[in-house]
KOLBAZA-22888 format. One line per 3 residues: their letters; for each residue x, y, z of N, C-alpha, C. Coordinates in Angstrom, 1 decimal, padded with zeros to 4 digits, always signed. Layout:
// KOLBAZA-22888
a = X Y Z X Y Z X Y Z ~ ...
END
This chain:
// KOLBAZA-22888
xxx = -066.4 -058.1 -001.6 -066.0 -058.5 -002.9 -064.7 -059.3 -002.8 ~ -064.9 -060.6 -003.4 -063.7 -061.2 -003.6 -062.8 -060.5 -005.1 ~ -061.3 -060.8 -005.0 -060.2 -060.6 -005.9 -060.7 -061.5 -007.9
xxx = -061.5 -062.5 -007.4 -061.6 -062.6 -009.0 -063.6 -062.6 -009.2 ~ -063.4 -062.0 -008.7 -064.9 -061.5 -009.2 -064.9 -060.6 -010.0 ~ -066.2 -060.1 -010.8 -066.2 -059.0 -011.3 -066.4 -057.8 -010.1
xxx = -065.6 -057.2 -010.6 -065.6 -055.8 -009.8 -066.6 -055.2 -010.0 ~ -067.5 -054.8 -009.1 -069.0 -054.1 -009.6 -068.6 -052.4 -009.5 ~ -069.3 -052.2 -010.4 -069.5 -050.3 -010.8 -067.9 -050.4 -011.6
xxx = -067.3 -051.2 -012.3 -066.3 -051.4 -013.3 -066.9 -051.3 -014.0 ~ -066.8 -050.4 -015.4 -067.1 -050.3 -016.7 -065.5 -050.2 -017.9 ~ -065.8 -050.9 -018.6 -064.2 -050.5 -019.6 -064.3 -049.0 -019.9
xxx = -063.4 -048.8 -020.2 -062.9 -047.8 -020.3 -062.0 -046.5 -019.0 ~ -063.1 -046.8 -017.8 -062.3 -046.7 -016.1 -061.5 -047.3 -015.7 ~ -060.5 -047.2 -015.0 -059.6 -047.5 -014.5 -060.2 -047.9 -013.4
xxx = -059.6 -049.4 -012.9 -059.6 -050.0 -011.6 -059.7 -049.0 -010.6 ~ -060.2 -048.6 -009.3 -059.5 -048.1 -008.1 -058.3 -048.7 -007.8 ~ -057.4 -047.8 -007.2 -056.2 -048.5 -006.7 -056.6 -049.6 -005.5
xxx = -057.2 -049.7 -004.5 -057.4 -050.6 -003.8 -057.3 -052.1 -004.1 ~ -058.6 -051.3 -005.3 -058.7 -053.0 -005.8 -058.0 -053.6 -007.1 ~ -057.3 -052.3 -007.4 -056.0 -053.2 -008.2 -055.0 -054.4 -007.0
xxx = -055.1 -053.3 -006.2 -053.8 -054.6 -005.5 -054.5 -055.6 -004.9 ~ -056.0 -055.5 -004.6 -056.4 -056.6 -004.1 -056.6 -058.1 -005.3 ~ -057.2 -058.0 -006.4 -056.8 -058.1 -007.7 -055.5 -058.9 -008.3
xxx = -054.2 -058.0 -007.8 -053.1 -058.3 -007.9 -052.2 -059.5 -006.5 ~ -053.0 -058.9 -005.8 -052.2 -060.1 -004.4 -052.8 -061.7 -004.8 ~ -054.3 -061.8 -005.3 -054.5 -062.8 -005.7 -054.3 -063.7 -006.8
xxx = -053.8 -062.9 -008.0 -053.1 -062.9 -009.3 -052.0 -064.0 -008.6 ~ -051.5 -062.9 -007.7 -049.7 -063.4 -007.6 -050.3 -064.8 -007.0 ~ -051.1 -064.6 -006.2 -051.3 -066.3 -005.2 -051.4 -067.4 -005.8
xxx = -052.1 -067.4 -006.8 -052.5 -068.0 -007.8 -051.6 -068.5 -009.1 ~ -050.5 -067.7 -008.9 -049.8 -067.6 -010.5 -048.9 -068.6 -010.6 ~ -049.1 -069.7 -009.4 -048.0 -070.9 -009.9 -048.9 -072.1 -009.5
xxx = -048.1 -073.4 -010.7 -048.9 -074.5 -011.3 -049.1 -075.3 -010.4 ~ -048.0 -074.9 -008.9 -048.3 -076.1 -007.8 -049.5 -075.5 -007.2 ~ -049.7 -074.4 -006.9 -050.8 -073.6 -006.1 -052.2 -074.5 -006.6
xxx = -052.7 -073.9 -008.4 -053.3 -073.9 -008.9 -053.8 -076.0 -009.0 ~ -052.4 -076.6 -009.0 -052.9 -077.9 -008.8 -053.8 -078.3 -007.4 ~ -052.9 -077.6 -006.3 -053.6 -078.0 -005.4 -054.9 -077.4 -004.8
xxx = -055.4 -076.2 -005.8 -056.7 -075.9 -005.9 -057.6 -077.3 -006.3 ~ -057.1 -077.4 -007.5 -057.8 -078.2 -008.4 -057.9 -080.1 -007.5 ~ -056.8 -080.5 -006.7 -057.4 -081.4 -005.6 -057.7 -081.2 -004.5
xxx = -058.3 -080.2 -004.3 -058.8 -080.2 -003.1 -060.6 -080.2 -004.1 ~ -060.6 -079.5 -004.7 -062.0 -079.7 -005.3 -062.3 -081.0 -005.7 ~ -061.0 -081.8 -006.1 -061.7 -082.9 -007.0 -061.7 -084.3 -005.2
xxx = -061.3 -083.9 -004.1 -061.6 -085.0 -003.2 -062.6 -084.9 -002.5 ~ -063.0 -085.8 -002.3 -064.2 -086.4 -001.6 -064.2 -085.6 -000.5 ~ -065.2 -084.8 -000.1 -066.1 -084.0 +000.7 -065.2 -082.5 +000.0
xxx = -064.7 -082.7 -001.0 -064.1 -081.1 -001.3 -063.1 -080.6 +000.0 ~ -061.9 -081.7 +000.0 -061.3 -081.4 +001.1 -059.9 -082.4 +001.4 ~ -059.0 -082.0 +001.7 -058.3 -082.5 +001.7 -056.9 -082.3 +002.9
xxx = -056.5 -083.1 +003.4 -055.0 -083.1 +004.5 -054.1 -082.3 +003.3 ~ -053.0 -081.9 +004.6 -051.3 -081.2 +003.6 -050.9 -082.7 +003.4 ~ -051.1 -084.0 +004.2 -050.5 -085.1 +003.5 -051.3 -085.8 +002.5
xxx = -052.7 -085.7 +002.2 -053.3 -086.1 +000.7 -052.3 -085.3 -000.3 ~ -052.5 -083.8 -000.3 -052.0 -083.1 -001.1 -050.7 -083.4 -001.5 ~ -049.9 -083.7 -000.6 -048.7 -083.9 -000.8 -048.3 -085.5 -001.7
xxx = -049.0 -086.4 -001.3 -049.3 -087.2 -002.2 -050.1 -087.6 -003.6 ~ -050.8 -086.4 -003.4 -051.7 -086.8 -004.7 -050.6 -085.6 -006.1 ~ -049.3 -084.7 -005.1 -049.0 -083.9 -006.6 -047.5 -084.5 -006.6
xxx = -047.0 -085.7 -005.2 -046.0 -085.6 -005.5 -044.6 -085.3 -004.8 ~ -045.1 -084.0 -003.9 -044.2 -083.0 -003.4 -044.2 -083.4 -001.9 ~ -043.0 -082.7 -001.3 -042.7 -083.1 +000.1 -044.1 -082.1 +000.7
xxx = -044.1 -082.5 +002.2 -045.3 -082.0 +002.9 -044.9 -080.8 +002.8 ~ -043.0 -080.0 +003.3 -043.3 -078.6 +003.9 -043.4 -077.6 +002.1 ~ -043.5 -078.9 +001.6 -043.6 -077.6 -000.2 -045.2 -077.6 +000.5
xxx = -045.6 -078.6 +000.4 -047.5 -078.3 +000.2 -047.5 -076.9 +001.3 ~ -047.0 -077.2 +002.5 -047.3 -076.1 +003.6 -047.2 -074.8 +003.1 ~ -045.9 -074.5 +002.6 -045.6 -073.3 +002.0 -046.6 -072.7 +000.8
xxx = -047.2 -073.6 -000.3 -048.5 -073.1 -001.4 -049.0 -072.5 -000.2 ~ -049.5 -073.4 +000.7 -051.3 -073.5 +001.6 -050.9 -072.3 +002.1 ~ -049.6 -071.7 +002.7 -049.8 -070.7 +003.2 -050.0 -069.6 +002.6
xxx = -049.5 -069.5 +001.5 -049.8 -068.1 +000.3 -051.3 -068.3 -000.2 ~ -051.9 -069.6 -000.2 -053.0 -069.6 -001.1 -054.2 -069.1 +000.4 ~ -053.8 -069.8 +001.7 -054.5 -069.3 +002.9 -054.9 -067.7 +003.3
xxx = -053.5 -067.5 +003.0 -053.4 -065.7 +003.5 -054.0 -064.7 +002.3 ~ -054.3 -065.5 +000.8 -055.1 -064.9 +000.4 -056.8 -064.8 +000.4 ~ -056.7 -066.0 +001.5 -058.5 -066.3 +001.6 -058.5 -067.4 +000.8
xxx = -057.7 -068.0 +000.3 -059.0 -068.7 -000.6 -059.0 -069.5 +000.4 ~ -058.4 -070.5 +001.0 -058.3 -072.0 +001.5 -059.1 -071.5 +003.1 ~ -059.8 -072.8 +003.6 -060.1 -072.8 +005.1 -059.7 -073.8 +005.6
xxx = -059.3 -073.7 +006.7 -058.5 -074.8 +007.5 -059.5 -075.4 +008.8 ~ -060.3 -076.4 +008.5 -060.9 -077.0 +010.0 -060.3 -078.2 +010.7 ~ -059.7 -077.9 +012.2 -059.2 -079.3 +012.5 -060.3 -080.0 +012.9
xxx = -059.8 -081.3 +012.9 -061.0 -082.7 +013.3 -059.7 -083.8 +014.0 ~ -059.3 -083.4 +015.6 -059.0 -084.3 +016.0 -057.1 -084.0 +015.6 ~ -056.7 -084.8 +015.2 -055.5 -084.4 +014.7 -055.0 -084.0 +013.3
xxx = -056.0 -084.3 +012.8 -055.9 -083.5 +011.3 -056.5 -082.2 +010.9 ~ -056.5 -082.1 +009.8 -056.2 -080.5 +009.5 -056.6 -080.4 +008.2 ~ -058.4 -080.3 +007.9 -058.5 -080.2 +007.1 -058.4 -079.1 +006.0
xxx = -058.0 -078.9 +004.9 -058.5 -077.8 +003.8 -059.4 -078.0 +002.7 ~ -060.0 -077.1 +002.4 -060.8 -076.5 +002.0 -061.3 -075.6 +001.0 ~ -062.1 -074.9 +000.2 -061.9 -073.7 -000.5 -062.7 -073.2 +000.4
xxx = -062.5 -071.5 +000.4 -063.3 -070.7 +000.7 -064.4 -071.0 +000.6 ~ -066.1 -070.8 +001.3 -067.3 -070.9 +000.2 -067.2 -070.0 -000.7 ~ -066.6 -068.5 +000.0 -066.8 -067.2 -001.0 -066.4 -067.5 -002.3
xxx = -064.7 -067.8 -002.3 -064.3 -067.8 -003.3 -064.8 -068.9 -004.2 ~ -065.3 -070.6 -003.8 -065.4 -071.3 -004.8 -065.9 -071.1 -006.3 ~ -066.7 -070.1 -006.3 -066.7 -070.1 -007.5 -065.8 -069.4 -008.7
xxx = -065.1 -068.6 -008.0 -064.3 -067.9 -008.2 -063.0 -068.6 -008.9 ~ -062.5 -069.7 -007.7 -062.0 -070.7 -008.5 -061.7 -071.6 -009.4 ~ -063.3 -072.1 -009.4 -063.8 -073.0 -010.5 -063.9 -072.0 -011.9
xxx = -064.5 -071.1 -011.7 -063.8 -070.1 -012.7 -062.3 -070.3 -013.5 ~ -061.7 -069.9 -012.5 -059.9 -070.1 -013.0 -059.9 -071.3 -013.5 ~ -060.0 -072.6 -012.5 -059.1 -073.8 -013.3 -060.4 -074.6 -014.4
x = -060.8 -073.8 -014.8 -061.7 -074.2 -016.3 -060.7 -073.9 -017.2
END
């Protein structure tokens, strides 16, 4: 189970398990800022669904080690994958998560 899924055997009126509140909540927080969430949204919108820390960094703006720092919170929460090709370093969404994503930045 990914963090924005529906939680299965969740019915209203039950309370979360603790587990998966925090798991829930680590993603929340990963998620909860505009630069993160932008550079969700280009990596989905480039060509093969993927993108360098230096696209990123030019397509929002920001110096490379800001991009590094998102990638790292948005990494360690799973969403992003990282494949190198040579000397670059591509990212990625999760497969798991992509929908998950596309969800949010609707």
């Amino acid at each position: 189970m990914n963090a924005l899924s529906p939680v299965p055997g969740h019915s209203s009126g039950n309370p979360l398990a603790r587990d998966t509140a925090e798991e829930l909540a680590r993603t929340l927080r990963a998620v909860a800022d505009p630069t993160r969430l932008q550079l969700l949204s280009v990596i989905l919108g480039s060509d093969g669904e993927r993108a360098t820390i230096g696209q990123l960094a030019d397509a929002l703006g920001v110096s490379q080690p800001t991009v590094t720092h998102h990638v790292r919170i948005l990494d360690e929460d799973g969403l992003l994958v990282r494949e190198r090709e040579g000397k670059f370093i591509w990212l990625s969404i999760a497969p798991h998560r992509r929908a998950a994503v596309e969800d949010l930045l609707r």
